[in-house]
C-alpha positions in Angstrom: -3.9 -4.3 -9.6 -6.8 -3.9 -7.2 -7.9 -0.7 -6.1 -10.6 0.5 -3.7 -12.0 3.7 -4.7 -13.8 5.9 -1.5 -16.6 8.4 -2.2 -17.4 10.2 0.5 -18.7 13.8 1.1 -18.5 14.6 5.0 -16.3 13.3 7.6 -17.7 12.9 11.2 -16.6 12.9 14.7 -15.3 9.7 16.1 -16.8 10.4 19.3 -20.5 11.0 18.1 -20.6 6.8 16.9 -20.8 3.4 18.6 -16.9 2.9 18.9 -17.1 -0.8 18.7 -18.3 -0.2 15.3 -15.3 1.4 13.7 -13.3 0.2 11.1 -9.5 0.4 12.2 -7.3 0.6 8.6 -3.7 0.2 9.0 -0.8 1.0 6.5 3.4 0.7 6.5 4.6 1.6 3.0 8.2 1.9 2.1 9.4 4.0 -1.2 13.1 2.9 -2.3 13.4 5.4 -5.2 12.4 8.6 -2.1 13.7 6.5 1.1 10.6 7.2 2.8 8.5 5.2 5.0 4.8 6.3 5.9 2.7 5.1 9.1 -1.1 5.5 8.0 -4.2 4.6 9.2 -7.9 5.6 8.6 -11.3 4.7 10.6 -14.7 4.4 9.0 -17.9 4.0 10.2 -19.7 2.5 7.6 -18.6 4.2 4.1 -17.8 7.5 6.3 -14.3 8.4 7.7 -13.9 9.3 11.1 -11.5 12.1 12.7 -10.2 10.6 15.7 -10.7 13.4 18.8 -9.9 13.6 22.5 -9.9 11.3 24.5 -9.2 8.9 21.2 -5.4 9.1 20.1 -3.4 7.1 17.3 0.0 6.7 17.2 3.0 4.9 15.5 5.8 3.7 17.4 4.9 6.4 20.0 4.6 8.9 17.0 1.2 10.9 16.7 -0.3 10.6 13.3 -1.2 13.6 12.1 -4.5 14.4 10.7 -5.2 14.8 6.7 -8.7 15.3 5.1 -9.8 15.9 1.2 -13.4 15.7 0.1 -14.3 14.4 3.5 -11.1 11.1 3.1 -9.8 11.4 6.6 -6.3 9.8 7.1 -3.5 10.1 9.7 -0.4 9.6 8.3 3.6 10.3 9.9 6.4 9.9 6.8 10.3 8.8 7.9 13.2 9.8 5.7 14.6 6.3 6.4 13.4 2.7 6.0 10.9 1.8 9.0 11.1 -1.9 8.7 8.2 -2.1 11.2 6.3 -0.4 14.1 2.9 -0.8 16.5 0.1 1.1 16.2 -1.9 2.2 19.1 -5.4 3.3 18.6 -6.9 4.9 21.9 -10.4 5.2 21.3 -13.2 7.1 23.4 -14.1 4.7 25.6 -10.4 4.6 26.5 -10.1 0.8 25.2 -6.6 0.5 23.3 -5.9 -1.7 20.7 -2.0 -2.1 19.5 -1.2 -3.7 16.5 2.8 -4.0 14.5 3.3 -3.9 11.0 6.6 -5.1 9.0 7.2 -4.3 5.8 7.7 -7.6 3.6 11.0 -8.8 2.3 12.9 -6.4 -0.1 12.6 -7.0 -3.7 13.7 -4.6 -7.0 14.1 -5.3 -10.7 17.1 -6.9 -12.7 19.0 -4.0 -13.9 19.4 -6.2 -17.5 15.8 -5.1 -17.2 16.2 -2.4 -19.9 13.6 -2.9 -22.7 9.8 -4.7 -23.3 9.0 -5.9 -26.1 4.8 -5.4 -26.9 5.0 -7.8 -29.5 7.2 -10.7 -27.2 5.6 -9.9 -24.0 8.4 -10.8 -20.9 8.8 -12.9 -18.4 10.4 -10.8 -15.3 12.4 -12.7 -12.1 12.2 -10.2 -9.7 15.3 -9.6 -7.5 14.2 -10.9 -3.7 12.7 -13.8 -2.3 9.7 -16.1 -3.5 6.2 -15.1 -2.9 4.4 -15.7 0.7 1.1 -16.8 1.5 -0.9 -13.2 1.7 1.6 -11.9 -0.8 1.1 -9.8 -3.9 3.8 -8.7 -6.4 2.6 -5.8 -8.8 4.7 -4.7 -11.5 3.6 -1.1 -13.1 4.8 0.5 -16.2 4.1 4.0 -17.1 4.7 6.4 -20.0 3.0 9.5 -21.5 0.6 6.9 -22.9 -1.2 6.0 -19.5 -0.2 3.0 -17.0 0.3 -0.6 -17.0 -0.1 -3.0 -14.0 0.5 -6.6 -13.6 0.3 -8.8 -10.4 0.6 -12.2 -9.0 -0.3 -13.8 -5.4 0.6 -17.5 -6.2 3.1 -19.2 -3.4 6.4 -19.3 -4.0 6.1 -17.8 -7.5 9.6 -16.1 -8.3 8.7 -14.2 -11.3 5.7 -12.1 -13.5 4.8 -13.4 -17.1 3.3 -10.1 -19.0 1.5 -11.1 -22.2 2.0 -9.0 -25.3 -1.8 -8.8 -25.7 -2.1 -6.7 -22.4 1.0 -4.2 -22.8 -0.9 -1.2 -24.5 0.5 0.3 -27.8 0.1 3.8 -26.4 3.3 2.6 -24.0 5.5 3.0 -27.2 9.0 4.5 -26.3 10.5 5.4 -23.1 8.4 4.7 -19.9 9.1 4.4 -16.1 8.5 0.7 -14.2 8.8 -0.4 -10.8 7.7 -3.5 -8.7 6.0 -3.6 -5.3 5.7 -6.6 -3.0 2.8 -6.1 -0.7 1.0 -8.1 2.5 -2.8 -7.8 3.6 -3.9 -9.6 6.4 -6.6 -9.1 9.5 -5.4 -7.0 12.9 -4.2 -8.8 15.9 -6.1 -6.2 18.1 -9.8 -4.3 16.5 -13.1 -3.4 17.4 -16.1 -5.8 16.3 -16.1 -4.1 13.4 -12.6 -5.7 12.4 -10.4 -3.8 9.8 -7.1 -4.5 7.6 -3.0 -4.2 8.3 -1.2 -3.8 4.7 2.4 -3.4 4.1 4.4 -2.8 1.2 7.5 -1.9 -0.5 8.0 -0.5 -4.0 11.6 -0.5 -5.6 13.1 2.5 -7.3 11.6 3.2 -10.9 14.1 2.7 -13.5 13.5 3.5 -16.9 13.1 1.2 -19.8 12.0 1.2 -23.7 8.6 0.0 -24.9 9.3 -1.6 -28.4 6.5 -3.1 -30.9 
């Protein structure tokens, strides 16, 4: 599973930088095991995050984000105690130009419940519960235990299933661990700056719990 790590050490005014280059960031993430969908999005100007200020305004579905920041990572986030299935962003910035962009979240998809134990030594080959992989589609499986985390994906079209090979399944997984499986979309905005900037949805089925055998 891909991962972007940010390393930043001061955040800056979105006011004091050219505003057609900022980096607009969208996320709609849905969490079956808490029922809870959150409406996120970040700006950057270069490799430092923005805080968005007046005149410039972001909300979701009419819903102003609020503000989060930690070790200068800005985000504005709003979390539902229901699934969202989708919304539009609207990102005033301070030139009063406003760019709208909507979000759905991907087709549901969970884990067979005869989904009960791995085998390190046999590997497994795992048909998810929901419809074949889209074009822009990923489907991560994750596995974790006292022993650390596991992660497998796949992007190919129409793939129905995840083949885990026994050589990749660490033996510090041993015993009983927690998995889930995400489905997850990343594509460009219909609406940015020059600068451009990403819309990704996703939705992560409940973890269940299963036995890591040798």
């Amino acid at each position: 599973m891909s991962s972007v790590i940010w390393i930043s050490c001061e955040s800056e005014d979105a006011a004091d930088v050219n505003q057609q280059r900022i980096e607009t960031n969208y996320t709609l993430s849905y969490q079956a095991g808490d029922n809870k969908t959150t409406a996120s999005a970040s700006f950057l100007f270069g490799s430092t995050f923005l805080k968005i200020n007046s005149p410039g305004s972001i909300t979701f579905d009419g819903d102003r984000l609020k503000e989060t920041e930690i070790l200068g990572i800005v985000d504005y986030q709003k979390s539902y105690s229901a699934k969202v299935a989708g919304g539009t962003f609207v990102y005033t910035n301070n030139d009063g130009e406003v760019y709208e962009n909507t979000l759905s979240l991907p087709a549901d998809i969970d884990l067979p419940a005869s989904l009960t134990e791995l085998s390190i030594a046999e590997g497994a080959k795992i048909a998810w519960e929901g419809a074949p992989l889209k074009s822009g589609e990923t489907i991560t499986f994750h596995l974790s235990g006292d022993g650390g985390d596991f992660y497998a994906s796949i992007s190919l079209v129409n793939a129905t299933f995840i083949e885990i090979d026994s050589a990749d399944i660490q033996a510090t997984l041993l015993g009983q661990c927690g998995m889930s499986i995400s489905r997850s979309f990343t594509g460009s905005l219909a609406e940015a700056t020059e600068e451009g900037g990403v819309a990704h949805a996703q939705v992560t089925s409940e973890t269940y719990a299963v036995n890591v055998v040798e």
